[in-house]
Kinemage of the C-alpha trace (Angstrom):
@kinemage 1
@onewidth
@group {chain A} dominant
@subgroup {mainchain}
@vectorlist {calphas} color= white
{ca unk a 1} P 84.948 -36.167 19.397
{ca unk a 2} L 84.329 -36.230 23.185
{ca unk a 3} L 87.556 -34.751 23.968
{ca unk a 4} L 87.037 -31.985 21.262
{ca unk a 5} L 83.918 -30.978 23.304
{ca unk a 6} L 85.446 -30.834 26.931
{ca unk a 7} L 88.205 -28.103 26.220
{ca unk a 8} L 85.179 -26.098 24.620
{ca unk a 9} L 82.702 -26.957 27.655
{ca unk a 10} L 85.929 -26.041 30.174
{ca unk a 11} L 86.272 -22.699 28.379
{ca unk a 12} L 82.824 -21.803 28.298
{ca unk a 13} L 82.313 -22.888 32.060
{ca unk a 14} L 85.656 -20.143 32.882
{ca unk a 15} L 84.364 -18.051 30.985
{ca unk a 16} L 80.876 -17.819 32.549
{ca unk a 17} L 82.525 -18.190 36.179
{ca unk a 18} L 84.827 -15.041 35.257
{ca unk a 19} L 82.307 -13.261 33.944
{ca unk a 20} L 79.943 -13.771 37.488
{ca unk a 21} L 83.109 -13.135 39.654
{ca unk a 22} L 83.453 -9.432 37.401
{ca unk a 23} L 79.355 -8.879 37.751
{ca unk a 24} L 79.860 -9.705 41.276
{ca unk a 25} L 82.695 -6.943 42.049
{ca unk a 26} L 80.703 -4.414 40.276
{ca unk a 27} L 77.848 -4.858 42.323
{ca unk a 28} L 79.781 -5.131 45.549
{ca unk a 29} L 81.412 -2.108 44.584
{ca unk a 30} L 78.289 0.232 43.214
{ca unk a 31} L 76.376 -1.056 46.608
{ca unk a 32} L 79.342 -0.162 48.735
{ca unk a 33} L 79.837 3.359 47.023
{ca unk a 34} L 76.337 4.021 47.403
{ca unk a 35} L 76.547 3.554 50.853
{ca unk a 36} L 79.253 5.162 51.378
{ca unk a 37} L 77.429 8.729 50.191
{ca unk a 38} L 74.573 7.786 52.116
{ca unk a 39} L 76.448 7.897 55.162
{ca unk a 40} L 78.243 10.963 54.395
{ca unk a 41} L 74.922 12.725 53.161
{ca unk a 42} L 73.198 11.371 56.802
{ca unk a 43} L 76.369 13.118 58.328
{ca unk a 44} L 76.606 16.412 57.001
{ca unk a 45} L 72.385 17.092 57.249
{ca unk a 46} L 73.585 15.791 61.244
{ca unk a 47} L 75.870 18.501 61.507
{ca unk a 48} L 73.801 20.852 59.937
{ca unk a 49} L 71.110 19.929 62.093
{ca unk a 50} L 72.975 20.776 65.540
{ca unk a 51} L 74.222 23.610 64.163
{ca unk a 52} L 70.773 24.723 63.393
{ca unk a 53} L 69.190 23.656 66.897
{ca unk a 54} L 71.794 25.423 68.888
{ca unk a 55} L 70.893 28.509 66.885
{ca unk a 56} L 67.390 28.009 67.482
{ca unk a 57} L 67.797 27.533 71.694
{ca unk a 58} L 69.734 30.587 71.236
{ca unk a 59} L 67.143 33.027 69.470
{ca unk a 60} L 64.102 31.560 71.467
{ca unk a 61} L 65.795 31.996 74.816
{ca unk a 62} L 64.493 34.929 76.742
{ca unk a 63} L 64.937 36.401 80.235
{ca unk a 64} L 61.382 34.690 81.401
{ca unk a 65} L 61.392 31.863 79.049
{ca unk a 66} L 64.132 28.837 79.237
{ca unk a 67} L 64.210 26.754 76.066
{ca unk a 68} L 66.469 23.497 75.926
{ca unk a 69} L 66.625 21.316 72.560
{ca unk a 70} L 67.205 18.174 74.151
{ca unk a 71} L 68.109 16.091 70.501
{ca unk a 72} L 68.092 17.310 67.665
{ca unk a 73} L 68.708 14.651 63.933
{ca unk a 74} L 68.205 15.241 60.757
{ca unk a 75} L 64.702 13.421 59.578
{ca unk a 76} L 65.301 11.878 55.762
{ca unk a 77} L 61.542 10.669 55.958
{ca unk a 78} L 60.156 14.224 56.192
{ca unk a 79} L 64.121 15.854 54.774
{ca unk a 80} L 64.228 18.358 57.358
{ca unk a 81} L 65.510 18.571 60.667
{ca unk a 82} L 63.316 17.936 63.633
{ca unk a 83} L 64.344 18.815 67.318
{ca unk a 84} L 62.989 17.349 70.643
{ca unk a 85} L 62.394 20.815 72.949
{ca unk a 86} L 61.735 22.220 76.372
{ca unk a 87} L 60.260 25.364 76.895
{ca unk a 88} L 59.889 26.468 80.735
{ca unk a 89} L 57.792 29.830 80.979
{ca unk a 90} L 55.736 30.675 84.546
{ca unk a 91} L 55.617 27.778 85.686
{ca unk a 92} L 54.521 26.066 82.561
{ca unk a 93} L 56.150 23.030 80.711
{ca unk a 94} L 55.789 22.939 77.135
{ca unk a 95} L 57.128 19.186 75.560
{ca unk a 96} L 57.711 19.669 72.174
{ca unk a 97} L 59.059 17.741 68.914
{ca unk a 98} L 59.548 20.438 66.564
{ca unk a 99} L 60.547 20.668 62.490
{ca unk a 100} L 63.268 23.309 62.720
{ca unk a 101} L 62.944 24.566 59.145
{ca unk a 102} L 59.117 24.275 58.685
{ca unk a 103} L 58.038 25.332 62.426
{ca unk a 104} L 55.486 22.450 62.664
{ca unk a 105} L 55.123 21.217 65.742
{ca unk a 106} L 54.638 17.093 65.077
{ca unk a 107} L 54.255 16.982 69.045
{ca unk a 108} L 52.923 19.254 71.720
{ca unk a 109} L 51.942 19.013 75.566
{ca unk a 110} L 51.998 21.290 78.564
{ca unk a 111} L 52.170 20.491 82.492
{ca unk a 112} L 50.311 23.403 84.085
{ca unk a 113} L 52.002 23.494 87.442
{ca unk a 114} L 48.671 22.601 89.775
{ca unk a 115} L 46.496 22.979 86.916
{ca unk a 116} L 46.347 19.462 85.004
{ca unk a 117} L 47.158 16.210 85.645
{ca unk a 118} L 49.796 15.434 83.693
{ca unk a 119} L 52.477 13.554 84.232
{ca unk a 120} L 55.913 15.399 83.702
{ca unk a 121} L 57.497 11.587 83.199
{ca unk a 122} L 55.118 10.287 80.888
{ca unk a 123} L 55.116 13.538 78.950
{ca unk a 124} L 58.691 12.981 78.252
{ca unk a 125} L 58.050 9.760 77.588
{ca unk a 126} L 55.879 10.265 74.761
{ca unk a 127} L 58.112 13.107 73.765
{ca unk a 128} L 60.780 10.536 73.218
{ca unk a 129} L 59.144 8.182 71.716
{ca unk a 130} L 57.267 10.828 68.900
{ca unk a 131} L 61.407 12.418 68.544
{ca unk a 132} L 62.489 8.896 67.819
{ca unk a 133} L 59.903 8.082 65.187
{ca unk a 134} L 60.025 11.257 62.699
{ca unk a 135} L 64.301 11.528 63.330
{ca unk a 136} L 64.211 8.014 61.706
């Protein structure tokens, strides 16, 4: 009677192994494709996103007004595209993070040449640091 019962507790044991390994692989490979078209989604809003900046420089440039988009990423927290951007004008320094499709600005400060005491480095600075947290 014991060796009745260990074929039949082998089998089930192969059985149960097989049937983890097969879960396993379909897991691995649902994560994997998911990922996968996360990547490529991230991508494409990318591309989309410095195509849509450089258009953006381009329109707001003007013969007494010099506008730069330093970065530009696609944000999937706020799913738009937000742009870190200079504006020169007079004399002035406008420090912007910008949502290209909405026109918010999620960050704004000026350097008044001789007017305030702001500091051009720290400005950028904070700039940086308010671009890296909505393009996550």
């Amino acid at each position: 009677m014991a060796n009745e019962e260990m074929p039949s507790m082998n089998r089930k044991n192969c059985l149960a192994l097989s049937l983890g390994v097969i879960l396993g692989v379909i897991a691995t490979s649902a994560y994997w494709h998911s990922s996968q078209e996360r990547k490529k989604f991230m991508f494409e809003n990318n591309i989309k996103c410095q195509q849509m900046a450089k258009r953006y420089e381009t329109e707001n440039n003007l013969p007494t007004r010099l506008v730069i988009v330093l970065k530009a990423a696609y944000s999937p927290a706020r799913n738009s595209c937000v742009a870190e951007v200079t504006k020169v004008q007079e004399g002035n320094i406008d420090y912007i993070v910008e949502d290209l499709i909405s026109g918010d600005f999620l960050f704004y400060g000026r350097h008044n040449s001789g007017q305030n005491d702001i500091d051009p480095k720290k400005m950028t600075m904070d700039q940086d640091a308010k671009f890296a947290s909505f393009a996550r």
